[in-house]
N, C-alpha and C positions, 0 to 999 in steps of 0.2 A: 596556374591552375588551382593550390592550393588555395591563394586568397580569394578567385572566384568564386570557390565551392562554398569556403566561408561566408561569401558575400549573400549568396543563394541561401544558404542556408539561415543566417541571420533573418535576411527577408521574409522568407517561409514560414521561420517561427511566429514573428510578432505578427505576420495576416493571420496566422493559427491562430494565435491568441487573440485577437480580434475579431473573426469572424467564426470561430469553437466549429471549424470544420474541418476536414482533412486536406492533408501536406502531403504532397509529394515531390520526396528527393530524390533525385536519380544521381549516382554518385562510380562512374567508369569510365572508361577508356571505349573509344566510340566502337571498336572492333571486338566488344564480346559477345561473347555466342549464348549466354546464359544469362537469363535475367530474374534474381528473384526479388518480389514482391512484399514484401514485410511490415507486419501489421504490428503498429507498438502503439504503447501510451505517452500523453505527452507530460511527462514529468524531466525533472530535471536531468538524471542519469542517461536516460537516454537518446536527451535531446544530444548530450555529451556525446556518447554513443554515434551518431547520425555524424557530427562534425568529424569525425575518426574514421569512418567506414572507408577514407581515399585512400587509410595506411593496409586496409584487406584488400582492397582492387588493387591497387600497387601489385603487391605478391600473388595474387589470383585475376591477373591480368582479360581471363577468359568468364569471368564472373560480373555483372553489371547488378547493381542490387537498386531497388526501389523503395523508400518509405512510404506506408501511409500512415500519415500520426495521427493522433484522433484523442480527445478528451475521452478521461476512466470508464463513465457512463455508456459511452457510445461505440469504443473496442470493444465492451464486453458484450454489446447487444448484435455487431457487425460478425463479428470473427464467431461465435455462438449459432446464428444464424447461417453463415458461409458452410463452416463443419458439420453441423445437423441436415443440413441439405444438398450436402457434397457441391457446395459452389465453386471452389476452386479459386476465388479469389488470391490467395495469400498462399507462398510458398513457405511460411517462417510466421508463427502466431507468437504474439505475447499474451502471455496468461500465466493466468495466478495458483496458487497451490488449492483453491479450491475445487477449481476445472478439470487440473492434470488426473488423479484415480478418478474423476466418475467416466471421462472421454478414454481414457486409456483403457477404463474396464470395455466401455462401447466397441472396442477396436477403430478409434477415429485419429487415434496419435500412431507415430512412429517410435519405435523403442530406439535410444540413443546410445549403437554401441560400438560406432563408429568415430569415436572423436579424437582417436590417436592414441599413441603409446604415452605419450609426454603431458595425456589431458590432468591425469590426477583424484579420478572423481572420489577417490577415498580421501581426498582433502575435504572435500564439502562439509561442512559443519550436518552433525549427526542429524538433530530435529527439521534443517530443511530439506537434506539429501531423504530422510525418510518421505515427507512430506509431496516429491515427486518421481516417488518410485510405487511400484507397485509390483510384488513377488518379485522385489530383487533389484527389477530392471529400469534404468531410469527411461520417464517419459518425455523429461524437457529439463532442461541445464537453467540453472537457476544464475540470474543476472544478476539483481543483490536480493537482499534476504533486508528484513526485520522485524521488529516489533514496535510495541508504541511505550513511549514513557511522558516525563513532564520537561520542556525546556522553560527557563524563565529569564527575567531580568534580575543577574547580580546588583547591579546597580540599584534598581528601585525596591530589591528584599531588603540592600543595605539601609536606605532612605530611611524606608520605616520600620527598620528596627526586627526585618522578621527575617528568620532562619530554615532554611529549605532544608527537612531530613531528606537520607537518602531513599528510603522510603517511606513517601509523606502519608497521610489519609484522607478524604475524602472533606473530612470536616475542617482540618487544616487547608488543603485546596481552597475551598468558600472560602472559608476566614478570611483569609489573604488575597482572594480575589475581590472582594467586595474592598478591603483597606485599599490597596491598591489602584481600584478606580478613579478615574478621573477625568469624567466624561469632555468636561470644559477646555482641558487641557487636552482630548484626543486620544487618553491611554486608557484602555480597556482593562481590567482584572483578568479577564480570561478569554480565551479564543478556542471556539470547539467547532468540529465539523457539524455543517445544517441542513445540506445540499443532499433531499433524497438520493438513495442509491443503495442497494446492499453490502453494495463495495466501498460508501460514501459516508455518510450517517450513521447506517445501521454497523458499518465494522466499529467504530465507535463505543455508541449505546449498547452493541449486543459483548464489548469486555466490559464496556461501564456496570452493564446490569450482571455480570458473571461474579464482579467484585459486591454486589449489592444481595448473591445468595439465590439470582434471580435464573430459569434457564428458558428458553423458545419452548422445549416440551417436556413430560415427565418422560416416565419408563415407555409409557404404550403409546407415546406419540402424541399424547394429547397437550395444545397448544395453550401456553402459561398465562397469557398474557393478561389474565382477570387475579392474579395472585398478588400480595399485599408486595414483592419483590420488585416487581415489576412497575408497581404503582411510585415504590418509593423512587425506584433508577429516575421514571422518567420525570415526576415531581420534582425531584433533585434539580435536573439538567433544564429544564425550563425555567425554574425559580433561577437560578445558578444564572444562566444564558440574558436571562430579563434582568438582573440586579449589575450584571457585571461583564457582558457581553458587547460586542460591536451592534452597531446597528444591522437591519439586511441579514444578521448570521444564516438562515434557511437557507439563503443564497450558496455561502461558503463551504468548499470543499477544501481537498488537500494545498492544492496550487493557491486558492484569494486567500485560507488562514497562512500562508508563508508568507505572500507580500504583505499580506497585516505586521507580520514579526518582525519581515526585516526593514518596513518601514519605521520600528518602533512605537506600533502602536498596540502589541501587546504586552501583559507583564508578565502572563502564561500562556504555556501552548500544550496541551495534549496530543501529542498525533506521532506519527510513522517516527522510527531513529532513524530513516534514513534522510530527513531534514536536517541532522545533526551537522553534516558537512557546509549544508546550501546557508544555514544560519550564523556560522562561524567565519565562514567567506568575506573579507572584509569589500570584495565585488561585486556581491550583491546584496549585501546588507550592513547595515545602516548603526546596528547595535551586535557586531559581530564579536567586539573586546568583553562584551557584559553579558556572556549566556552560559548558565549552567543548567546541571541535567540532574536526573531525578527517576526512580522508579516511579511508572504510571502507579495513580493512589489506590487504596484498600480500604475497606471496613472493619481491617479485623475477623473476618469471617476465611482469612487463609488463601484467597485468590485476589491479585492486582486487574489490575483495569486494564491487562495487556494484551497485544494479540499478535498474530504468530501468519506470517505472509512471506511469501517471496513474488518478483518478478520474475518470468522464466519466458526462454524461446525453447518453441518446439515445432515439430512437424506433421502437418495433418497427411491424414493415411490417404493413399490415391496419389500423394505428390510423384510426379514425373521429375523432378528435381533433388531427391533425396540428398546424392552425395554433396552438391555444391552448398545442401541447403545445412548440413550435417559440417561440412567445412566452416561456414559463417559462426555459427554455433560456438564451435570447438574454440573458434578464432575471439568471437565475443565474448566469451564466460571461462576462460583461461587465467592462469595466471599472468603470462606474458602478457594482456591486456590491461592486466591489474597496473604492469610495470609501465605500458604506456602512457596509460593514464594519471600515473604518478612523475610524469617524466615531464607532461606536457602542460599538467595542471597543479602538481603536487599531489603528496600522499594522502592530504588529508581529506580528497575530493574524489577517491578511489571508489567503486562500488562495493559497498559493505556488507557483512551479513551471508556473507556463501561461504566462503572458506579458512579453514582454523588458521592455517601459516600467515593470513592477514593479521590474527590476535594473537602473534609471538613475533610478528615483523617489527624492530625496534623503532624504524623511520617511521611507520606508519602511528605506533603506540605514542611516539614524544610531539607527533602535532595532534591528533585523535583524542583532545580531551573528554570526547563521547565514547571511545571505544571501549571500554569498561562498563559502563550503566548497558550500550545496546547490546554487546555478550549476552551481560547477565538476564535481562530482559528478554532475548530469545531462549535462551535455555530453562528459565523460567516456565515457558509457556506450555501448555501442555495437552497437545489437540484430543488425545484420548479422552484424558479427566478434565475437562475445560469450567467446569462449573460446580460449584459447595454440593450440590443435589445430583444422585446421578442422573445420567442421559442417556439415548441410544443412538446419539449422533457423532462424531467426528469434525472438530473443525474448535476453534477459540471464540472466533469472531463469524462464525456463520455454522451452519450444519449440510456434511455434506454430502449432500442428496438433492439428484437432478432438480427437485422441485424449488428447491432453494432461493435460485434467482427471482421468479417471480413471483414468490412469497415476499422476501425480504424488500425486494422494490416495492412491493405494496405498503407493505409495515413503513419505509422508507418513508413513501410520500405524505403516512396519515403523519408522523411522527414530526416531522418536517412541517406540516399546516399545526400541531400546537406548537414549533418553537415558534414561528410563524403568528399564529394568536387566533387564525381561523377558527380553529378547531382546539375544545379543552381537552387535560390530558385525559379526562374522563372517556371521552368519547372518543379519542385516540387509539385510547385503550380497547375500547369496545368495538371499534370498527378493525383493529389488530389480530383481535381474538375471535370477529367473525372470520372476517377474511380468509385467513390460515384456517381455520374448521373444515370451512366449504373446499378451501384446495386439498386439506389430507384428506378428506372425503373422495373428493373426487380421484384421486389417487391410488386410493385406497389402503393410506396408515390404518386409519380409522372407520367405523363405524358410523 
């Protein structure tokens, strides 16, 4: 049974990734009487997650659970959708620390306070347990947690001669991305996400521009994006992307810039800590002995290029499935999970970024040569004051407030056509700072 479910599931995955539609696993014992439906993304962790789910029906024999996995862009437009119009699709949402306080203020989540004596939720690392709580009460149990820093090639810093601080700058970054290229030979300087999405690109660009002085809006909401900050992030990141980038980059999100890394075709990589394990992996990559890690870079103006996320499951309100769905929960984002997943894959492939007794566990700290930089990197981050200039929003890497999504997918797409070359960052810019006008307009921030 186990190695069918395996076989299924392997299957599943690569038509997912081949055809960037949805999967559905069904993973029980034919006699249960409860079936929930569960809406994730298709990142690595979870995919791990999905191969696991026979050790939950095992012990919850009367439980049958269903994936449907779905690329970043397209859970967040599905499950969004589903909850705003009480569709009912999903017994079990994956969503992220931006979603949880605006939906849980709507009354659309279930408060999570049912997950057992032995759950622990005072383990949860402070910054993301604050992050999906709201007055107190959690709205969704956070699956891993991270932030963003720099992984790179020891090997090819050694080559030529350069030395990665622990937290580097900006102008160092370039430097050394540009040395480092080497386009004839296949190896890129640097690798950044291009792939519009507000989840995609813009989580990105908007800690890039946070470290560049730069913010989405002033005090009264009125949107930046005509400001000399703004000008320089994205000037930066194009000149940057075009000197020393892959080919295609617009194309690239989270998922194509890992198989660039661990094929060894980057010398850098900016993005999520929670790559840290998948890169180290000598299973599925290629330069797994020669990666070290780095706080995401600075200007010197006091804020890193970092940003501040968790994956989390939760419950939409209306569910007729609460307790079973409230069980899977407890079961997934547990410690005991933790220890599964350390059992079956090792510790160093654990989900990371939830809870503190992970970063004092010694098995986990003596393979986890990233568990130090991605602490520090979350705790770092800081959703209140997220930017040099104040704000009136909440968020690192976004602002949050309903209108957000399809703002930032806007901003996404123009941003995405200059790295792309459509469109200059001139007019990137200006179509950024129309765009957002007319929505907080319409809204009614603004005036």
């Amino acid at each position: 049974m186990e190695d069918t479910v395996k076989t299924i599931f392997t299957r599943t995955r690569t038509l997912a990734a081949l055809m960037g539609a949805a999967t559905l696993l069904t993973t029980a014992p034919a006699w249960a009487e409860t079936t929930l439906t569960i809406a994730t993304v298709n990142n690595g962790d979870m995919i791990r997650m999905q191969g696991l789910t026979g050790e939950f029906t095992k012990a919850n024999p009367d439980i049958q659970v269903k994936w449907v996995t779905l690329e970043e862009n397209v859970l967040r437009q599905r499950v969004t959708t589903d909850i705003a119009t009480k569709g009912g699709q999903f017994d079990i949402l994956t969503i992220g620390t931006y979603e949880v306080p605006i939906w849980a203020k709507k009354n659309w989540l279930v408060p999570l306070d049912k997950l057992g004596a032995d759950y622990d939720a005072n383990d949860i690392l402070p910054k993301i347990k604050d992050a999906v709580s709201v007055d107190g009460k959690l709205y969704a149990a956070p699956f891993y947690g991270e932030s963003s820093m720099v992984m790179y090639r020891t090997d090819l810093f050694d080559k030529a001669g350069l030395k990665m601080p622990e937290s580097p700058t900006w102008d160092f970054v370039i430097d050394a991305a540009k040395k480092l290229t080497d386009k004839p030979g296949g190896v890129f300087g640097i690798c950044l996400r291009g792939k519009a999405g507000w989840g995609e690109n813009m989580a990105f660009l908007t800690a890039m521009s946070n470290s560049f002085g730069a913010r989405w809006f002033d005090e009264k909401w009125q949107p930046q994006f005509n400001t000399p900050e703004w000008k320089k992030t994205l000037t930066t990141y194009v000149d940057l992307m075009k000197d020393a980038g892959p080919p295609g980059a617009s194309s690239n999100g989270f998922n194509e810039n890992l198989a660039l890394f661990n094929s060894g075709k980057c010398a850098m990589w900016i993005d999520a800590t929670v790559a840290a394990s998948f890169v180290t992996n000598p299973k599925e990559s290629k330069v797994a002995d020669k990666v070290g890690f780095a706080l995401a870079p600075n200007t010197g103006l006091g804020k890193n290029a970092n940003w501040l996320w968790a994956w989390n499951l939760a419950i939409p309100a209306g569910s007729k499935k609460t307790d079973a769905a409230e069980k899977f929960i407890a079961w997934a984002t547990s410690k005991d999970y933790t220890k599964l997943v350390a059992s079956k894959d090792g510790w160093a492939n654990v989900p990371p970024g939830t809870r503190t007794s992970l970063y004092k566990n010694e098995d986990y700290l003596k393979v986890a040569p990233f568990a130090k930089i991605t602490l520090a990197s979350i705790d770092a981050a800081d959703p209140s004051h997220p930017t040099v200039k104040p704000v009136p929003y909440v968020g690192v890497q976004y602002a949050a407030i309903p209108e957000f999504q399809g703002i930032g997918t806007a901003v996404g797409q123009q941003f995405s056509a200059a790295l792309a070359g459509s469109m200059t960052v001139d007019a990137a810019l200006a179509a950024a700072q129309s765009s957002t006008e007319r929505e907080m307009k319409r809204a009614g921030y603004i005036k």
